[in-house]
VMD Tcl script that draws the C-alpha trace (Angstrom):
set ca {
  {39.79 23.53 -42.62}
  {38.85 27.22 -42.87}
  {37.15 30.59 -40.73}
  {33.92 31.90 -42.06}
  {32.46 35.17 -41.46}
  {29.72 35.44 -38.96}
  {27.41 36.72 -41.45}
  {28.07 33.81 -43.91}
  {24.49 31.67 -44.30}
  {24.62 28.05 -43.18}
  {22.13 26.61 -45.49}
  {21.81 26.38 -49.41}
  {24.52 26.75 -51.83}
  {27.44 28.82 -50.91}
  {30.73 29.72 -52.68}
  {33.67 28.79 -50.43}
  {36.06 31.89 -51.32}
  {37.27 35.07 -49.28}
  {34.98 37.53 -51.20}
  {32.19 35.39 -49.90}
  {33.54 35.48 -46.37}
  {35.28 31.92 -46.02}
  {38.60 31.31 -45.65}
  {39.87 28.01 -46.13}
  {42.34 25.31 -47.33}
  {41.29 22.26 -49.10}
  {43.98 19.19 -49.29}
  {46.59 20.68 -50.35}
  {45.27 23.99 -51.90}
  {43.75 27.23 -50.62}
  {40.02 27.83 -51.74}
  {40.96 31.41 -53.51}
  {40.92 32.55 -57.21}
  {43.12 31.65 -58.66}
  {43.96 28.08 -56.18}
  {47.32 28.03 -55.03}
  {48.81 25.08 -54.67}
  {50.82 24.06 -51.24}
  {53.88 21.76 -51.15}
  {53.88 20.60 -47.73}
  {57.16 18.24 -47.26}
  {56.51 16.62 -44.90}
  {52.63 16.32 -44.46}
  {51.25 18.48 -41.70}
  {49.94 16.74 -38.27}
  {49.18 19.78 -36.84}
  {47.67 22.97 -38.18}
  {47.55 26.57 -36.56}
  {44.78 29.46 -37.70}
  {45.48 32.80 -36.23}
  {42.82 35.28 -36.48}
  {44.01 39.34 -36.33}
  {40.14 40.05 -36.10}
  {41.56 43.84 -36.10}
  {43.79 43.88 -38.54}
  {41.54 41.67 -40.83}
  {44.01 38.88 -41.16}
  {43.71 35.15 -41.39}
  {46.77 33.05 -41.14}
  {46.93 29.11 -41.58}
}
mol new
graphics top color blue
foreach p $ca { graphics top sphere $p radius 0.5 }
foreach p [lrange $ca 0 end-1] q [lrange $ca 1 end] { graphics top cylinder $p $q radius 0.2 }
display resetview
């Protein structure tokens, strides 16, 4: 689950981090250096990305 950057390319290899221009969360850990690790208790059914395009936020 994640945003990407308009400007990210679609095809070939890609590094999934925010320096690159993606934002995202992979099973239970965000895609950043270094990961960091999410206890969810209890598991999530419903997850909510807000975007401050302006303020150059990304919230999950």
């Amino acid at each position: 689950l994640g945003v990407v950057r308009a400007s990210v390319k679609r095809k070939g290899p890609m590094s999934l981090t925010p320096k690159e221009g993606v934002w995202a969360l992979e099973a239970y850990h965000s895609l950043t250096s270094p990961r960091a690790n999410l206890r969810l208790n209890p598991l999530p059914r419903r997850i909510r990305v807000s975007l401050d395009y302006e303020g150059g936020r990304v919230a999950f």
